[in-house]
C-alpha positions as CSV (number, residue, x, y, z in Angstrom):
1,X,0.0,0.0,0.0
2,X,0.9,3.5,-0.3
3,X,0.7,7.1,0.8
4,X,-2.0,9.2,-1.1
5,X,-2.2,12.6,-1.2
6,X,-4.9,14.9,-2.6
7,X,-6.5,18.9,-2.1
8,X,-9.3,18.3,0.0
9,X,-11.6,19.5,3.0
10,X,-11.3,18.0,6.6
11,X,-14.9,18.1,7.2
12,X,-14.8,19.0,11.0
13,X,-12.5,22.1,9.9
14,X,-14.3,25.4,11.0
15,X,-11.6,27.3,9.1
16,X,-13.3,25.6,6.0
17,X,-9.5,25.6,4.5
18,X,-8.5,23.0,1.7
19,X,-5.9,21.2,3.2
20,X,-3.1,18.7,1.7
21,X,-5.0,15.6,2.8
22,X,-3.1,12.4,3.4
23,X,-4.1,9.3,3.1
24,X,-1.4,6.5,4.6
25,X,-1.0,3.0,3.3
26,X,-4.1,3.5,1.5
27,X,-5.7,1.1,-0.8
28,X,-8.0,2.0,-3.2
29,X,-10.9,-0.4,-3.3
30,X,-12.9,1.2,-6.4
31,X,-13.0,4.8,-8.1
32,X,-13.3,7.4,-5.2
33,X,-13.1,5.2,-2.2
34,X,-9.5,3.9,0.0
35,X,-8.8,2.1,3.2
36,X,-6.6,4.0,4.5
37,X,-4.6,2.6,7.8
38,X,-4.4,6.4,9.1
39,X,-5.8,10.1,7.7
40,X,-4.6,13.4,8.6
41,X,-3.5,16.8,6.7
42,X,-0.3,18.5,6.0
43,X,-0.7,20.8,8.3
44,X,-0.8,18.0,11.6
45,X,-4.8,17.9,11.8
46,X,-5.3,14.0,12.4
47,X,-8.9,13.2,11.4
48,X,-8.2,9.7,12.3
49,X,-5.7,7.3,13.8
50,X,-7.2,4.4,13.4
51,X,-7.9,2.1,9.7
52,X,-10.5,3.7,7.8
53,X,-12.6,3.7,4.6
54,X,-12.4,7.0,2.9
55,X,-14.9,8.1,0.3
56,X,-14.2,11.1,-2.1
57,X,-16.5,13.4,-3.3
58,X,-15.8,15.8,-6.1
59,X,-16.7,19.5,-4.5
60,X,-14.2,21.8,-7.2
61,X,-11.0,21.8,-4.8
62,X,-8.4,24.6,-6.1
63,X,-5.2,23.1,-7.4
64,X,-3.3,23.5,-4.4
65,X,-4.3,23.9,-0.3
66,X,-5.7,27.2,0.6
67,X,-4.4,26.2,4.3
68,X,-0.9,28.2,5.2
69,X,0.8,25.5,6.8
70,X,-0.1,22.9,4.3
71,X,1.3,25.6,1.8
72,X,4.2,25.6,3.2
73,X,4.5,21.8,3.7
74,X,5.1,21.7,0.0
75,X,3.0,19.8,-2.5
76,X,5.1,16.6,-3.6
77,X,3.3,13.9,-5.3
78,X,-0.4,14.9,-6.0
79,X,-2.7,12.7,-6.7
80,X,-4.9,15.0,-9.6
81,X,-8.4,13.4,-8.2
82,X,-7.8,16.4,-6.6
83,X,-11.6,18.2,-6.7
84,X,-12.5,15.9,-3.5
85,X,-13.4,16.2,0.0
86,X,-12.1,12.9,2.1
87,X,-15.2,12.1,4.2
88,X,-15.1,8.9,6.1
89,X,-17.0,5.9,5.0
């Protein structure tokens, strides 16, 4: 499995930022929805520590975080399903 990383909404943010979210060892099982053995954001929020299903939901995410600290975490590999907000299965 691998790390997945897309421009997306933590949906418990109040901010309402997109954020870099992470996905780690994440498996996708069909289009738009990953196990992923942990989930947080670039940024350090961790939206959950424990194995999860992830579901994606196209909602026109920008290109890149609108978040400052994820900015300035860098962008790295992006996965370009990137008009998504992670919402847990």
């Amino acid at each position: 499995m691998s790390d997945v990383r897309i421009v997306a909404k933590a949906m418990d943010d109040i901010a309402d930022d997109w954020h870099w979210v992470l996905l780690r060892d994440a498996q996708e099982l069909e289009p738009r929805l990953y196990y992923a053995q942990q989930v947080g954001t670039g940024c350090g929020l961790l939206i959950s520590s424990t194995p999860q299903h992830v579901r994606l939901f196209d909602m026109g995410a920008p290109s890149e975080p609108t978040c400052p600290p994820c900015l300035e975490s860098g962008g790295g590999a992006v996965m370009r399903e990137a008009e998504a907000v992670a919402a847990l299965a």
